[in-house]
N, C-alpha and C positions, 0 to 999 in steps of 0.2 A: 333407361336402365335395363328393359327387356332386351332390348336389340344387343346391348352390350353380351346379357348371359346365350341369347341365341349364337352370338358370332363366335362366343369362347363356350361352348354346348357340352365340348366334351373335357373340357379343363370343369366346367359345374357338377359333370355326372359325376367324374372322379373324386371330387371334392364329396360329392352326396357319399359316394362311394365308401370314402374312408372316415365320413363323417358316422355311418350305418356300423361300418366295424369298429370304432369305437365305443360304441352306447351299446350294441349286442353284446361285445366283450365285457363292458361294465355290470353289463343284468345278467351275466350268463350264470353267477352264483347264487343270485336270487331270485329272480325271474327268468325262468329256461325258455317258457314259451314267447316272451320277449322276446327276448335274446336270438329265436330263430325268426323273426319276423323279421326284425333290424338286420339279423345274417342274410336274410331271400332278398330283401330290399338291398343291398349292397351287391347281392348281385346281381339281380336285373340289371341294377345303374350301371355299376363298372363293367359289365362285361354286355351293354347292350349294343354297341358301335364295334366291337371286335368280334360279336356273334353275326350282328349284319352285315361286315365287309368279309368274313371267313368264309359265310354261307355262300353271298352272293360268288363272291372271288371265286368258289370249287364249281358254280351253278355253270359260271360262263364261259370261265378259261376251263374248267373241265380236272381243274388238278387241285390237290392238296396243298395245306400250305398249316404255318404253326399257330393260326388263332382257332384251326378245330381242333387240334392237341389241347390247347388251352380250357377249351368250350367242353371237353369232354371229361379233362382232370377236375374239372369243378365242379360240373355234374356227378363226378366220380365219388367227390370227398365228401359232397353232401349226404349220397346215397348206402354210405356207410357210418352217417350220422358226425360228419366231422365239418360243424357247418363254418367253423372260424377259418379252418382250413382254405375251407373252398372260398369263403368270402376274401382272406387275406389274399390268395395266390388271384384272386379277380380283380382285388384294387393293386395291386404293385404291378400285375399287368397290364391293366387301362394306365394306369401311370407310367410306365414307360413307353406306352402308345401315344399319350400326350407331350411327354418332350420327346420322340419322336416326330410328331406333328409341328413341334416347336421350333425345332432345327429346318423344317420344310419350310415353315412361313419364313423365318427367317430369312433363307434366301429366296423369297415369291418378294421379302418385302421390298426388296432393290427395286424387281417390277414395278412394282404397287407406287413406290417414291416416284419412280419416270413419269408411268402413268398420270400422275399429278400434276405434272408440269407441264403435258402437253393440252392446249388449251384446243377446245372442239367446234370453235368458231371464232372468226377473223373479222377484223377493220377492213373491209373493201374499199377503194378510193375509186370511184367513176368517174368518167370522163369530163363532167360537169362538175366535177370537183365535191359533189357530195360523199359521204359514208354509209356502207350497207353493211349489216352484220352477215353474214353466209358462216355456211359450215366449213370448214376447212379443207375438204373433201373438194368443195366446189371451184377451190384456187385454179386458174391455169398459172402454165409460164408467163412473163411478164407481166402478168398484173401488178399492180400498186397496192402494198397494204401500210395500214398506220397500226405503230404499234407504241401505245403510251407508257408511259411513267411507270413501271413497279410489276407491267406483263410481260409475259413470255411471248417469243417467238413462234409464231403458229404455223411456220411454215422454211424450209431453207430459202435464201436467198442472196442478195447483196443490197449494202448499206447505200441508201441515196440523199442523205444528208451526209452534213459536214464532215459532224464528229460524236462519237456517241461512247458510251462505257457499257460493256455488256460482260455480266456475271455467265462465264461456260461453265462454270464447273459443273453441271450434270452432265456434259458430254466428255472434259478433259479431267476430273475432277482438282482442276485448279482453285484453291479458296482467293487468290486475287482477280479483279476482275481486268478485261480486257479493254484498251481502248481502241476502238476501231473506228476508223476513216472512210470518206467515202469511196464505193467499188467493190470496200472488205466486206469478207462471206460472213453471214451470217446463218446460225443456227436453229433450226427450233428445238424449243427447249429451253435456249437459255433467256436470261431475264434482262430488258432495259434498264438499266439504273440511270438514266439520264433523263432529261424532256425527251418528249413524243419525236417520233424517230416514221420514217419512211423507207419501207422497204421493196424491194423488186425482187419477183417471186421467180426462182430456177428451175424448181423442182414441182412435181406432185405429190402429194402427201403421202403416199405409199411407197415413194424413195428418197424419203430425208435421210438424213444421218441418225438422227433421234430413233425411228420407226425401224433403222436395220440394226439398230443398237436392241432396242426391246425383242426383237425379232431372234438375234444373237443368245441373249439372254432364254427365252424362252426354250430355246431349242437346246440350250447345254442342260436346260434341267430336266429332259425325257433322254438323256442322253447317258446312263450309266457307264461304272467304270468295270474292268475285266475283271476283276476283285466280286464287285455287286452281282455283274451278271454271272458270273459264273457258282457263287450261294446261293442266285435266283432260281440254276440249273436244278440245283442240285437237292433242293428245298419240298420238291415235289417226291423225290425218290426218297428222302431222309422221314419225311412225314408220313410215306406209304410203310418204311422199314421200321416205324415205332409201332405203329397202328398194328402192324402184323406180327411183335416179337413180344407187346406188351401182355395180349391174351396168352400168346405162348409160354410166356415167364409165367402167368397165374397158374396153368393150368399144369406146367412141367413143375415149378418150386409146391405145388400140392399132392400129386402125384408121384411125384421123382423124389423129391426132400420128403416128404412128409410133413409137410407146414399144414395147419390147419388153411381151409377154405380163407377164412375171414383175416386172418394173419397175408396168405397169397393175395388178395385182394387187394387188401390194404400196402403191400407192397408193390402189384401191379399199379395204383394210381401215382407211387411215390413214383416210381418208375416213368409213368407217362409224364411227369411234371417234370423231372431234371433231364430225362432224354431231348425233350424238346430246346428245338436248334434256335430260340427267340433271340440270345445273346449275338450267337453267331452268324444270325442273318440283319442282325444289326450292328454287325461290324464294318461295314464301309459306307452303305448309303448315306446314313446322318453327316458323319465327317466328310464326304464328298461334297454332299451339298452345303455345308460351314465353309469349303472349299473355296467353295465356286463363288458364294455368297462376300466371301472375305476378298476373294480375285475384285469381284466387280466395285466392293468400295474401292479400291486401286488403281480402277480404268482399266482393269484386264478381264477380258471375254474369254471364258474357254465353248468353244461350240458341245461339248460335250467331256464327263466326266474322267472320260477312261484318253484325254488328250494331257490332262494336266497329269495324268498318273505316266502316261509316257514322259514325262518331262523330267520324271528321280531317275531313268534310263538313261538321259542323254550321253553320248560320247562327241559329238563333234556337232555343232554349231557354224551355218554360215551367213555370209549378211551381204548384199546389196549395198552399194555405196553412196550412190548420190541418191539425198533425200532419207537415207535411212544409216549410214553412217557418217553420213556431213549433212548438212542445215540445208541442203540443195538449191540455196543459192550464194552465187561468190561476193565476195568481200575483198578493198581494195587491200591486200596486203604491204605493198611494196611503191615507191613513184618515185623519178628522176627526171631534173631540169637539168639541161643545158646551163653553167654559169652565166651564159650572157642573155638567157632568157627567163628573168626571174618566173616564180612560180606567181605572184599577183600578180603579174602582166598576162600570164599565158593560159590560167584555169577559165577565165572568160570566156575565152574562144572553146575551150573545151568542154564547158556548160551549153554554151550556145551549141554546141557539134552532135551533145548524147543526149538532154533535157529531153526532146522529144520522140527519143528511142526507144523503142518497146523491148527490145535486146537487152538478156539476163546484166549482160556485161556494161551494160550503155547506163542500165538502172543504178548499178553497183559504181558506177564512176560516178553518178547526180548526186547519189547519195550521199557519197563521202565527200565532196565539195559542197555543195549547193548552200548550206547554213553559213560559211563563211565567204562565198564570194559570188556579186553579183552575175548572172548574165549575158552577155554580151549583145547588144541588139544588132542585127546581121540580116544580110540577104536570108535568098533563098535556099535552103540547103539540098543537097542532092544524095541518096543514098543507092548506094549497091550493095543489092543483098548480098549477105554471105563474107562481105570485105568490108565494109569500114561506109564513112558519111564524110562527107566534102563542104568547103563553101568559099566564097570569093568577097573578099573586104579589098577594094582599091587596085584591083586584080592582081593582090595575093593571093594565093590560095591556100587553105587548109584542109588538112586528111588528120584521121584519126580511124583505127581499124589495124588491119592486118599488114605486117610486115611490108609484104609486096602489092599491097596495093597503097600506101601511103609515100613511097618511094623505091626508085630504079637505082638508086645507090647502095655501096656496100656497106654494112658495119663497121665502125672504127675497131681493131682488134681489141678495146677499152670496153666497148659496149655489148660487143659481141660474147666477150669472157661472162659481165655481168650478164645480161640474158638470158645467156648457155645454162649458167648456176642456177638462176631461178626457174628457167622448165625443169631441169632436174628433179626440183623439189614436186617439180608436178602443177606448178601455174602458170596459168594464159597470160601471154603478154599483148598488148593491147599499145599502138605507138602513135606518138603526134609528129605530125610534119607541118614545116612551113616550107612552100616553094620547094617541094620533096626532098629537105634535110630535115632530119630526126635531130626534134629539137629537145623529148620526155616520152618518156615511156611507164607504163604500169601495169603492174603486177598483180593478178588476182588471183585468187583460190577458192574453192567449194570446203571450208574446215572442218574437221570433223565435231560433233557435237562433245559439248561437255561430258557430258554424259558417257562417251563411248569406251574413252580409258578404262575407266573403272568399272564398265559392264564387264568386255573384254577382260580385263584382269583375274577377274572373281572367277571367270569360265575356266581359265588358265588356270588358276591356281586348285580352282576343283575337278583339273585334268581331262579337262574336255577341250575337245581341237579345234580352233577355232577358224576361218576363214573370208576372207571376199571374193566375191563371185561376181565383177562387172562388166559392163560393156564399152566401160570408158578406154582411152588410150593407156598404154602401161605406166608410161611416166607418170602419171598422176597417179592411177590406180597404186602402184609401188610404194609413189612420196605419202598417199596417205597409210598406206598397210604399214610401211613399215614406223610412222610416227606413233601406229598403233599398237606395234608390236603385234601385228597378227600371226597366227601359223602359217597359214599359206596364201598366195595373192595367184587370183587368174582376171586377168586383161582381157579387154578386145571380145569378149564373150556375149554370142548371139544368143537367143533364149535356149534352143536344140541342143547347144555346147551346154549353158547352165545345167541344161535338164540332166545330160550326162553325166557332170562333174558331183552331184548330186548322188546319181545310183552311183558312180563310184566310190564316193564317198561311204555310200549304206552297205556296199560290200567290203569296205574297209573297216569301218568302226562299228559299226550296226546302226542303234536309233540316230538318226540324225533332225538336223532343223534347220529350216532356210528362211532368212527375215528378209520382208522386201513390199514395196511398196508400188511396183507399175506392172504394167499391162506386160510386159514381155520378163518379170519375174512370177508370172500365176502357172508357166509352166513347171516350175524349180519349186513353187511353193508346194502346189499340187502331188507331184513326185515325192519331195522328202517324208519322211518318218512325220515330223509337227512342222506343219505349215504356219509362219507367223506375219500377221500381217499389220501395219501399221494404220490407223483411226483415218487419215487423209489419204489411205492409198486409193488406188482406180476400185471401180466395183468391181473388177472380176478377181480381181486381187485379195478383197474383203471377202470376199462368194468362194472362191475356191481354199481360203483361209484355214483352221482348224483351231488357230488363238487370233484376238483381235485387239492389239493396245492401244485401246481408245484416247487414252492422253498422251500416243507418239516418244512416249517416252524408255528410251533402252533402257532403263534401269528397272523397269518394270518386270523386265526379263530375268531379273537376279528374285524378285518378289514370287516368279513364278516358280523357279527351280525350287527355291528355299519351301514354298508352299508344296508341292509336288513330294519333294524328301520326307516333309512333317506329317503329307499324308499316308504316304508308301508307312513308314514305321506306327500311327497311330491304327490302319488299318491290320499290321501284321502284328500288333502288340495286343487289339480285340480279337483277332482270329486264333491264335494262340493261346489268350486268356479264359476267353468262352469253350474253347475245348478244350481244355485242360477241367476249368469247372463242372463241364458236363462229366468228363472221364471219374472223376474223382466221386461225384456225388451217385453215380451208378453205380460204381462201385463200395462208397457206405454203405448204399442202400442194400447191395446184395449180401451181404453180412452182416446185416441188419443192426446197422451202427447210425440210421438218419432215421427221423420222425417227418413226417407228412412238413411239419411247419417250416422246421429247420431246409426243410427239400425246396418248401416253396422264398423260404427268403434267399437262401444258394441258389436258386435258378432267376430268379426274379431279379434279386439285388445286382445279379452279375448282368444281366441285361441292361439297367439302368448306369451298372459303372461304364457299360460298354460305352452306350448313346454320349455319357460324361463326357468319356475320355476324347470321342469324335467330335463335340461343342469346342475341346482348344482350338478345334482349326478356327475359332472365329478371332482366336486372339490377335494382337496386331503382329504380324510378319515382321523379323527383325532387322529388314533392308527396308522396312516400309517408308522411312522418312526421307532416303534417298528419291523417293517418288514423290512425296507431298512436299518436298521442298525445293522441286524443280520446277524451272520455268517456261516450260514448252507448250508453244499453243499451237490449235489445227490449221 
């Protein structure tokens, strides 16, 4: 029970706090000297953690700041005998220090979840087959680790068992879990839901996916936004220009007016209490970090706050195509047999020809065959890289591969037509020969993700320009742009060109963004306005990044703008709000139309709606189910 009030210390002072202003207010009719006891008490409590970070804060950084404005109005109200004063404006202060503090754990506590999951020592498997616990730290590459029933991954790797079900959602935030086969990457972090599983270690613990994830996160929360920094600027000159105008108002409204001393006084502390900038230096940080905190339930990383505020700027938008507008790898779309060579007769031999092909394309033909049709057993087969695989049954031979390397024959003008139509669309055609006549041909494509339409759309429809930017052939590049209806499509693009098209871009429209997932898009990421980078891209890709969409998913991208807008208006609706309340109550005060109390719940109160209004950003984003209900794994 103690460790609980130490951990929450200053959610208990405030509570003391306002516990003390209640019972002095109840004795102050009958018992006075009560009444100031229970008042002093109230304030040590509430104002003892905002007089220690105020003091320290000016000791080290050198500068002012509003918890000594705070520290001195309360000393002020008391010293002219107004101890409910000073006590109230001390607890509605610590209280809106506390859910400020509240909004900060908040998003620490995304951390704090990860943290949890990553386990700090491993199943070793040695060479004699026994198990050794070690630190995690100690893993090299290829070691053997066992990881049982109901734990988490201590380490990245791949799977060397059959078949296994593993819960990712701490790194994709998928609620279904995954079933992965053997070869397939595994994660640390996420959880075995199956029997004891054996794993093969990739990495070092200090560059898993987990550990640059937590790493991400950490560095977007020292990372404010141009909103924050620049009330942070300005926080030190605001609080030297109170300090210096507040004695000058006492000493000019007694001199100059004629106000008596004690009447001046007493309106110099009203004065030090509503001039104070508390509202309005708590107009963006809270809501930034609800922000950032609401991003990362989403699987979206902002490295730092003032990336996601560039994102309600955006004008033009561009994207990487393979891997980050299509699924990056191809899929059979289209196949043709020859009438006299039925398709059961002929997929055998073309099982037998790609089965043991490591080629994107050779994969995507096993796949789409292999469940319905046997194997063929067969010689030896012969491959040329670059062109196609060969073999000889009864010395026929068979080719499967590239145009001219499966036959020296022409196309029928029949096949030719078809063909023609289907590169068009932007897919690789892929041909079977017997005894080099073209007996079936097939059709593949890299498609673009579900997902992409309707990222793409929303961008459009919220008049941002949208684009790709690849290195692939035009034909394809084209067939898929324009399925996608993008703005503009560029081809054939080496990374130098990207980088280009990019500043040109940023001299056309202004803030721009470039999504993309390889080593030869970190320069175009780098360059753009918001660099965005997909959870499985290359690390220099994630390193030079500036957002990070850990669950791969485009639609996270609609999550991000829509958050970016909500924060851009909730931040300019507190900066607005807070000065406007300052304005106002300076000015009662100087026509002496506000009382000490009424100053300190107008300055106070409005601080607390500020901090309010900045906690919606935790609410759910209204694209958010477009992301939890997709199914994309890393």
């Amino acid at each position: 029970m103690l460790h609980k009030y130490i951990k929450n210390i200053k959610l208990l002072f405030t509570i003391i706090c306002g516990g003390s202003l209640l019972i002095g207010w109840l004795l102050s009719t009958t018992h006075s000297h009560f009444s100031t006891t229970f008042f002093m008490m109230g304030i040590v409590f509430g104002g003892y953690f905002q007089t220690k970070e105020g003091i320290m804060e000016t000791i080290q950084e050198k500068k002012f700041n509003v918890d000594l404005l705070m520290i001195l109005a309360a000393i002020g109200a008391c010293s002219i005998h107004y101890y409910f004063e000073g006590t109230m404006l001390t607890f509605i202060f610590s209280l809106s220090g506390t859910l400020e503090e509240y909004t900060t754990n908040k998003s620490k506590k995304e951390i704090e979840g990860l943290l949890s999951l990553q386990p700090e020592t491993a199943q070793l498997l040695l060479d004699n087959q026994t198990v050794k616990e070690v630190p995690v730290d100690q893993l090299k590459v290829n070691d053997y680790v066992l990881v049982p029933k109901g734990d988490s991954m201590p380490i990245d790797g791949y799977l060397l068992s059959q078949e296994s079900l593993i819960d990712e959602s701490a790194i994709n935030g998928e609620s279904m879990p995954a079933t992965k086969n053997k070869q397939d990457p595994l994660f640390a972090g996420t959880i075995n839901l199956s029997e004891q599983l054996t794993l093969c270690v990739t990495t070092t613990s200090d560059q898993t996916v987990f550990s640059k994830i937590l790493n991400l996160v950490q560095e977007a929360q020292n990372t404010p936004t141009q909103a924050a920094s620049f009330i942070e600027k300005i926080e030190n000159l605001y609080v030297k220009l109170v300090l210096f105008l507040v004695p000058l108002f006492i000493l000019g409204s007694h001199f100059l007016l004629g106000w008596s001393f004690s009447e001046s006084f007493y309106r110099g502390m009203i004065l030090l209490v509503v001039a104070s900038p508390c509202a309005l230096v708590a107009s963006a940080t809270p809501a930034t970090l609800a922000a950032l905190s609401t991003g990362a339930r989403y699987g979206i990383l902002f490295k730092g706050g003032r990336y996601l505020e560039q994102f309600a700027d955006l004008k033009a938008i561009s994207f990487d195509k393979t891997g980050t507008l299509t699924n990056g790898t191809p899929i059979v779309t289209n196949t043709y047999f020859l009438p006299e060579y039925p398709q059961e007769r002929i997929i055998p031999y073309v099982l037998a020809l790609e089965s043991h092909q490591t080629h994107p394309l050779a994969k995507a033909i096993t796949h789409y065959f292999e469940k319905d049709y046997p194997i063929k057993d067969t010689v030896t087969i012969a491959t040329e890289t670059g062109s196609g695989v060969s073999l000889y049954e009864e010395d026929i031979e068979w080719r499967i591969g590239k145009l001219n390397f499966v036959t020296n024959e022409t196309l029928s003008s029949t096949l030719l037509e078809q063909t023609t139509n289907l590169q068009k669309e932007g897919k690789t055609m892929v041909y079977l020969s017997r005894q080099q006549k073209i007996i079936a041909y097939f059709a593949l494509l890299d498609v673009a993700k579900a997902e992409a339409t309707e990222c793409l759309a929303y961008f459009q429809q919220n008049g941002i320009h949208t684009a790709m930017i690849t290195g692939d052939q035009a034909l394809t590049a084209h067939a898929v742009g324009e399925h996608l209806a993008l703005n503009s499509i560029y081809a054939n693009c080496l990374p130098t060109e990207k980088n280009k098209l990019i500043s040109e871009q940023q001299r056309q429209f202004g803030t721009n963004a470039m999504v993309g997932d390889g080593i030869n898009d970190a320069p175009a990421l780098a360059k753009a306005s918001l660099g965005i980078s997909l959870g499985n891209a290359t690390d220099i890709a994630i390193d030079v990044a500036d957002v990070v969409l850990i669950n791969n998913q485009l639609s996270s991208l609609i999550v991000c703008h829509q958050l970016a807008i909500k924060l851009k208006k909730i931040i300019f609706q507190n900066i607005l709000f807070s000065s406007c309340v300052i304005l106002l109550l300076i000015a009662s005060n100087f026509f002496g139309n506000l009382n000490l109390p009424f100053g300190v719940i107008g300055h106070e109160g409005s601080t607390i709606l500020v901090i309010l209004n900045g906690l919606r950003m935790l609410q759910k984003p209204r694209s958010a189910n477009l992301v939890s209900n997709m199914t994309v794994k890393p």
